[in-house]
C-alpha positions as CSV (number, residue, x, y, z in Angstrom):
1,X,132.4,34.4,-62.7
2,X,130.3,31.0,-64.1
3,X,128.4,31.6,-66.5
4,X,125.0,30.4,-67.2
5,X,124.3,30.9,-70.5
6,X,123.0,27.9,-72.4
7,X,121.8,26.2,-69.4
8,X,117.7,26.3,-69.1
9,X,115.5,28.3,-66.8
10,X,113.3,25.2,-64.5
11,X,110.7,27.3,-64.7
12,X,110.1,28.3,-68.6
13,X,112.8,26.0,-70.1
14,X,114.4,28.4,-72.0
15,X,118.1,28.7,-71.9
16,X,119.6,31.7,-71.0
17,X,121.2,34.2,-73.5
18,X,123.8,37.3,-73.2
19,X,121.9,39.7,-71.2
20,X,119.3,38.0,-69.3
21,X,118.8,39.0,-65.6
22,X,119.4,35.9,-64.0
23,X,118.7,35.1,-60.0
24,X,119.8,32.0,-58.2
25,X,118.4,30.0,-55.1
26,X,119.7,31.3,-52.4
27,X,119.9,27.6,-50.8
28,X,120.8,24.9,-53.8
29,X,122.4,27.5,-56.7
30,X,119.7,27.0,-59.7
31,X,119.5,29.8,-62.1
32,X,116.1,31.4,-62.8
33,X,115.1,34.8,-65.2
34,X,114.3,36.8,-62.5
35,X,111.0,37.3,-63.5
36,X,110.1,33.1,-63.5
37,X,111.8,32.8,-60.3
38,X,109.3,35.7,-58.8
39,X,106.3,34.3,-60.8
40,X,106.7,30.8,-59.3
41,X,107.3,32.0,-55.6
42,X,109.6,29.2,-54.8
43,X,112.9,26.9,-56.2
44,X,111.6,24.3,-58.6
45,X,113.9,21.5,-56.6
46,X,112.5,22.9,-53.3
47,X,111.8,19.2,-52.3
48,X,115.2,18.5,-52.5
49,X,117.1,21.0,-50.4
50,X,119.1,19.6,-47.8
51,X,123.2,20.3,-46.8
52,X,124.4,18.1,-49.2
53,X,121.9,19.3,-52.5
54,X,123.4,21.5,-55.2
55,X,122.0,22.1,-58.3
56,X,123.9,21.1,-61.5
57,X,123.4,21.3,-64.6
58,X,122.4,17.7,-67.0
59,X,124.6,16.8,-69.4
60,X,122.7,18.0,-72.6
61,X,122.4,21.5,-70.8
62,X,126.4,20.9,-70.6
63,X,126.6,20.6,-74.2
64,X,124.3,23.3,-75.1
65,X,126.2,25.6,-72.8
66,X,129.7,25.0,-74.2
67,X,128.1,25.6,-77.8
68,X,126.9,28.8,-76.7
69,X,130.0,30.4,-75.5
70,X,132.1,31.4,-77.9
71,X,135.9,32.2,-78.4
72,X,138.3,34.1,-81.0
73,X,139.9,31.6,-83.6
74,X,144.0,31.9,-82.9
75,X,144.5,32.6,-86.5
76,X,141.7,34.3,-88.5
77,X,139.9,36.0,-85.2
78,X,136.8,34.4,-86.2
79,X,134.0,33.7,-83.2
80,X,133.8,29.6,-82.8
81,X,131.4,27.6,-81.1
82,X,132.9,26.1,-77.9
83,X,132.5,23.0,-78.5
84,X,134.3,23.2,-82.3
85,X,137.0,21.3,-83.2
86,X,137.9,23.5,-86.1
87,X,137.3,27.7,-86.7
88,X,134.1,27.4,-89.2
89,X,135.7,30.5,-91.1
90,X,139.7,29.5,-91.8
91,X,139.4,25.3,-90.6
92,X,142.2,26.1,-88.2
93,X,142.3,23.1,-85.4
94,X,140.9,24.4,-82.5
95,X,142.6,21.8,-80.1
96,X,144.8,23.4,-77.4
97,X,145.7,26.6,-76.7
98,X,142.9,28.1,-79.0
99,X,140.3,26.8,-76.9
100,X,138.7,28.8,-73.8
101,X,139.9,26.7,-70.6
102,X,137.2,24.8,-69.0
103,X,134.4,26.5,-66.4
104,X,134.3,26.0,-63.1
105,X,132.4,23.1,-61.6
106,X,128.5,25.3,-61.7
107,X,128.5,23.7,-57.7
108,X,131.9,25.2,-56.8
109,X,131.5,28.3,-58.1
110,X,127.9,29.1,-56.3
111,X,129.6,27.7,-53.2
112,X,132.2,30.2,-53.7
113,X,130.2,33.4,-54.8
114,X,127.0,32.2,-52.3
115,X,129.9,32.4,-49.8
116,X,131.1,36.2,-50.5
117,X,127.4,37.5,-50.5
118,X,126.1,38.7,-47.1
119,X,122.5,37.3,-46.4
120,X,121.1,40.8,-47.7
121,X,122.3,40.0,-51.0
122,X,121.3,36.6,-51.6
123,X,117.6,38.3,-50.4
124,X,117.9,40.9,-52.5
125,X,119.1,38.5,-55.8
126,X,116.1,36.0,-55.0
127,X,113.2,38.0,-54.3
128,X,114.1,41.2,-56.0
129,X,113.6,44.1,-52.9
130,X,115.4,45.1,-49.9
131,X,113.0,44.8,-47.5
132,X,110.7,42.2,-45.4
133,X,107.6,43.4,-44.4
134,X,108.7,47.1,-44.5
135,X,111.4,46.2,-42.4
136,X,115.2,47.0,-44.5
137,X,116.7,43.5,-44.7
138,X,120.4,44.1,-43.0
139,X,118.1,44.9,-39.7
140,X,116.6,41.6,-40.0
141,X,120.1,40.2,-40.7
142,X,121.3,41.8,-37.4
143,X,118.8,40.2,-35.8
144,X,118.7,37.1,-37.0
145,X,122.2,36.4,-36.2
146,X,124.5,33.5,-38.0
147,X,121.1,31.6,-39.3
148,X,119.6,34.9,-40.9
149,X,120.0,33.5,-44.8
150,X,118.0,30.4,-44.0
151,X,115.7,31.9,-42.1
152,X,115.2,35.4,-44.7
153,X,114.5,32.3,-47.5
154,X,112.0,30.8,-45.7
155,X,110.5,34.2,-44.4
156,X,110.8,35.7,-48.2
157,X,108.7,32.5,-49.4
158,X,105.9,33.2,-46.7
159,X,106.0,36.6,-48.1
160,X,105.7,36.0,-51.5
161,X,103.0,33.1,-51.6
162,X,101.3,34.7,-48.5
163,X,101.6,31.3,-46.7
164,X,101.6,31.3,-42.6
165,X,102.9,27.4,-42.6
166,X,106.3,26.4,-43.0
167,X,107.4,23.2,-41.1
168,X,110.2,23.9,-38.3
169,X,111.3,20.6,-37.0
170,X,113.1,21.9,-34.4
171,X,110.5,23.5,-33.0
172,X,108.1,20.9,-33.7
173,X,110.6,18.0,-31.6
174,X,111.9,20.5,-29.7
175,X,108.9,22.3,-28.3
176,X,109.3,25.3,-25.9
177,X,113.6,24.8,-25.7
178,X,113.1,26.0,-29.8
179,X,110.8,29.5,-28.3
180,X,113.2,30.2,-25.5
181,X,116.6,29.6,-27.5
182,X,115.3,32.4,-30.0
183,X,114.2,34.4,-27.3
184,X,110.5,33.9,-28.5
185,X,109.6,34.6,-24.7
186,X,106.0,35.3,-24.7
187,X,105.2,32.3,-26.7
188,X,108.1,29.8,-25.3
189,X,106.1,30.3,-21.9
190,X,102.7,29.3,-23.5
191,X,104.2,26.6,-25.2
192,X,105.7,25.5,-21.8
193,X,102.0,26.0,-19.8
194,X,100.5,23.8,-22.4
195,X,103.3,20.8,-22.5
196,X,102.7,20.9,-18.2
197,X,99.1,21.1,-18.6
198,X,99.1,18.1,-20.9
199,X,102.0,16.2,-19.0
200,X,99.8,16.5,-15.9
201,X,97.2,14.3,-16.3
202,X,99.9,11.5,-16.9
203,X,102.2,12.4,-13.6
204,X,98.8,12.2,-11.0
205,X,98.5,9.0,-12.8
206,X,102.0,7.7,-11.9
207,X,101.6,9.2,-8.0
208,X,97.8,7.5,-7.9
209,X,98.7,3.8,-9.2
210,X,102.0,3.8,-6.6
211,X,99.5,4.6,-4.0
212,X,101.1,8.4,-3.4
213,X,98.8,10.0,-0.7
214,X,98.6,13.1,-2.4
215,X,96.5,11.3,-5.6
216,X,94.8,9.1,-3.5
217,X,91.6,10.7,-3.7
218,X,92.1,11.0,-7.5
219,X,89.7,8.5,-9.7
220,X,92.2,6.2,-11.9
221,X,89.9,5.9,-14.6
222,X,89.4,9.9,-14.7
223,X,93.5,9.7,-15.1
224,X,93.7,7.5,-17.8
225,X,90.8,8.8,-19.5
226,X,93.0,12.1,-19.2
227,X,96.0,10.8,-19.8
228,X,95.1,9.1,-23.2
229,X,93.6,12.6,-24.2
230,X,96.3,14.8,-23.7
231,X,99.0,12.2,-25.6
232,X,96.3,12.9,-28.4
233,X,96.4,16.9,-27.6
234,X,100.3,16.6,-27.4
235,X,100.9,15.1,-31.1
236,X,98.2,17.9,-32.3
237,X,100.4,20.6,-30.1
238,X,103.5,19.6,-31.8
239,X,102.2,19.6,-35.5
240,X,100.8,23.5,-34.5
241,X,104.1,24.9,-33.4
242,X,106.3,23.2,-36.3
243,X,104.0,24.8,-38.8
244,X,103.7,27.9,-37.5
245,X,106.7,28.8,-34.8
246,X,108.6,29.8,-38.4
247,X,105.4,32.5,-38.9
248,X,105.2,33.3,-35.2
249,X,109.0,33.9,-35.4
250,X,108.9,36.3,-38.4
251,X,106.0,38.4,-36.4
252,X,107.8,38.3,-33.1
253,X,110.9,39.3,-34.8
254,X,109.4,42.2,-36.6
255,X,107.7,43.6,-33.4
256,X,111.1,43.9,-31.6
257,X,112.9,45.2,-34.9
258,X,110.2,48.1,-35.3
259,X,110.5,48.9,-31.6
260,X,114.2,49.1,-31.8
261,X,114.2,51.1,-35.1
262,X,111.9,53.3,-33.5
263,X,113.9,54.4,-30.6
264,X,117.9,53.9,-32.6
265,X,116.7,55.4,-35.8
266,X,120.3,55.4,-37.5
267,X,123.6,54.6,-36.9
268,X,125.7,51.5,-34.8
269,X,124.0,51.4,-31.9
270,X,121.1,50.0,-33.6
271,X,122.5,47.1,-35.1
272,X,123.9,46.4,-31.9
273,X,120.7,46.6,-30.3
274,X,119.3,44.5,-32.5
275,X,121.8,42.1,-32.0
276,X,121.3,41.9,-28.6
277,X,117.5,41.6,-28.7
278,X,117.7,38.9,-31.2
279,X,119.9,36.3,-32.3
280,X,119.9,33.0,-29.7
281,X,119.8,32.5,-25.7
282,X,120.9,29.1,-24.5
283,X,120.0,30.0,-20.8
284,X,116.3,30.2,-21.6
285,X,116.8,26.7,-22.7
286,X,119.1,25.8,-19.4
287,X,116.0,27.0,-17.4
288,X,113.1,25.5,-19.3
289,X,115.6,21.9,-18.9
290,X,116.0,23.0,-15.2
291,X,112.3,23.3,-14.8
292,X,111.7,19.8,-16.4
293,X,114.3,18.3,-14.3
294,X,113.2,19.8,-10.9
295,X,109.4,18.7,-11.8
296,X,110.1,15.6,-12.6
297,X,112.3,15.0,-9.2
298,X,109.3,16.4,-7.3
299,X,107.3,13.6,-9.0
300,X,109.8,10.7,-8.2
301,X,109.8,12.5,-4.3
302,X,106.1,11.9,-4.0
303,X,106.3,8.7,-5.6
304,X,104.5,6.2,-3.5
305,X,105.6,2.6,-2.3
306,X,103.6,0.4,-5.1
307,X,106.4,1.1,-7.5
308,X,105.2,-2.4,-9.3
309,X,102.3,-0.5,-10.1
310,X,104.0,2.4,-12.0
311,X,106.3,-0.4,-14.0
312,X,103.5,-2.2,-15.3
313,X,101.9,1.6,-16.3
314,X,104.9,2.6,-18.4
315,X,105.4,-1.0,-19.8
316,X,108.8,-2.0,-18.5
C-alpha cells in the first residue's frame, strides 16, 4: 500500500507521521488528517478536478517522504534514513540491495486502490459516516447506479457545507433530457412546460411574419416584445436548473429511497428495487426529443408562404 508519510496535509501543512488517520479525495487522491479534511468541507485542489487531474506530491515533499521512511541497515540492523547513502550507525554503503525499492507512482497507486473501493467506501473514507441524510449509503449506491461515487461526492459536500448549489452542466445545457434520463419525472415535466412556454412566443412569431393564417391576428410587435423576453427568461432558466438540478436530484432521490426502504425493509429485493427506481432512463429522453421533433414539424406544417420573411427573422 503507498504510503503517505512525509508528504504534507493542504490543509494544516503538516506532514504526516506513523499513525495518523489519513482520508483521501475521493475524486483527485490528496491526503488529508481526517479531521482537516472534515473541518475544510471540501478538496483544497477542488478547482482543479477534471478526468485527467491527480494529485502528486512536489518534489520537496518527495524528499521529505523518502527521509522519513526508514529501512534496516544489511549489516548492523540499524534504522537508516531513506534517502542515506551510508547506515549512520556502522558507515556501511547503503547502495543496492540494502535500500527499500522505490514506491509506487502516489497517482498509480490511488488509481489502483480508488479502483478496488466500492463508492460506499470512498464516502465513508472522505466524509467519515455511512450515511446521507439518514439514508445508509450502499442504498444510495444502488440507486445511483454506475455514476453513484461522483454523485455521493458532490451530495456529501452539500451535506457538509449545507450548500443547495452545485453547477450540473448537463443539466444546465441539457435542460429537461438531464430530468427525464435520471428519471427526475415530476420536475423533467416542469422543466419541459417552461422551455415550451418560453419557446412559444418565438414559434407565433415565425408563423405571423410568413403570413400563417393561424398568427394572423397576432400583433408582431407583441411577438417580438415576447420573444426577446423569454430568450432573457431562457438563459435565467438554464442558470437555475444547473445550480440546483444536483440539490433537486439528491431530494428526489431520497424520497423514492425512503419509500422503497419503507415497504423492502431488508434483504435483495430492495436493492433491486432501488435499482430499478433509480439509476438512468434513455426513453424519457427519446420522448422529450420525440416531442421536440413532432412540435417543431407542426410549426414548419403551418408555416406560411412568406418564407423570405422568416429568413430575414433568424438571420440567414
Amino acid at each position: 500500500m503507498f504510503s503517505f508519510i512525509g508528504y504534507k496535509c493542504p490543509v494544516c501543512g503538516k506532514p504526516f507521521a506513523e499513525g495518523d488517520d489519513i482520508v483521501v479525495c475521493p475524486e483527485c487522491g490528496a491526503p488529508y488528517h481526517r479531521e482537516c479534511y472534515q473541518k475544510a468541507g471540501h478538496c483544497q485542489f477542488e478547482a482543479l478536478h477534471s478526468p485527467d487531474f491527480v494529485w502528486e506530491p512536489t518534489p520537496e515533499e518527495e524528499q521529505s517522504a523518502q527521509a522519513a521512511r526508514t529501512f534496516p541497515c544489511p549489516v548492523c540492523g540499524a534504522q537508516c534514513p531513506g534517502n542515506s547513502n551510508f547506515c549512520p550507525t556502522c558507515g556501511t554503503p547503503l547502495a543496492g540491495e540494502g535500500r527499500p525499492p522505490e514506491q509506487a507512482d502516489p497517482r498509480q497507486a490511488y488509481r489502483d486502490s480508488y479502483g478496488r473501493q466500492s463508492a460506499s467506501q470512498a464516502y465513508r473514507e472522505a466524509f467519515g459516516t455511512a450515511t446521507l441524510d439518514d439514508i445508509p449509503i450502499p442504498d444510495w449506491e444502488a440507486f445511483l447506479g454506475r455514476s453513484s461515487a461522483i454523485y455521493l461526492t458532490v451530495f456529501g459536500r452539500m451535506k457538509q457545507t449545507g450548500r443547495r448549489i452545485a453547477m450540473n452542466l448537463s443539466a444546465f445545457f441539457f435542460g429537461p433530457i438531464y430530468f427525464f434520463y435520471r428519471k427526475m419525472w415530476r420536475w423533467g415535466l416542469i422543466f419541459s412546460a417552461i422551455f415550451f412556454a418560453l419557446n412559444a412566443p418565438f414559434l407565433l412569431l415565425m408563423l405571423q411574419v410568413t403570413g400563417s393564417p393561424v398568427a394572423a391576428a397576432l400583433n408582431p410587435d407583441a411577438l417580438y416584445s415576447a420573444a426577446s423576453l423569454c430568450s432573457w427568461l431562457t438563459w435565467a432558466v438554464m442558470f437555475v436548473r444547473g445550480f440546483f438540478a444536483h440539490y433537486l436530484y439528491r431530494q428526489d432521490a431520497a424520497r423514492k429511497i425512503r419509500q422503497i426502504s419503507a415497504a423492502l425493509p431488508q434483504g435483495q429485493g430492495r436493492a433491486e428495487a432501488l435499482r430499478r427506481s433509480g439509476g438512468v432512463s434513455w426513453k424519457g429522453v427519446v420522448l422529450f426529443i420525440l416531442l421536440v421533433v413532432g412540435l417543431d414539424g407542426l410549426v414548419a406544417l403551418l408555416l406560411g408562404p412568406n418564407l423570405t420573411a422568416l429568413y430575414a427573422l433568424m438571420g440567414v
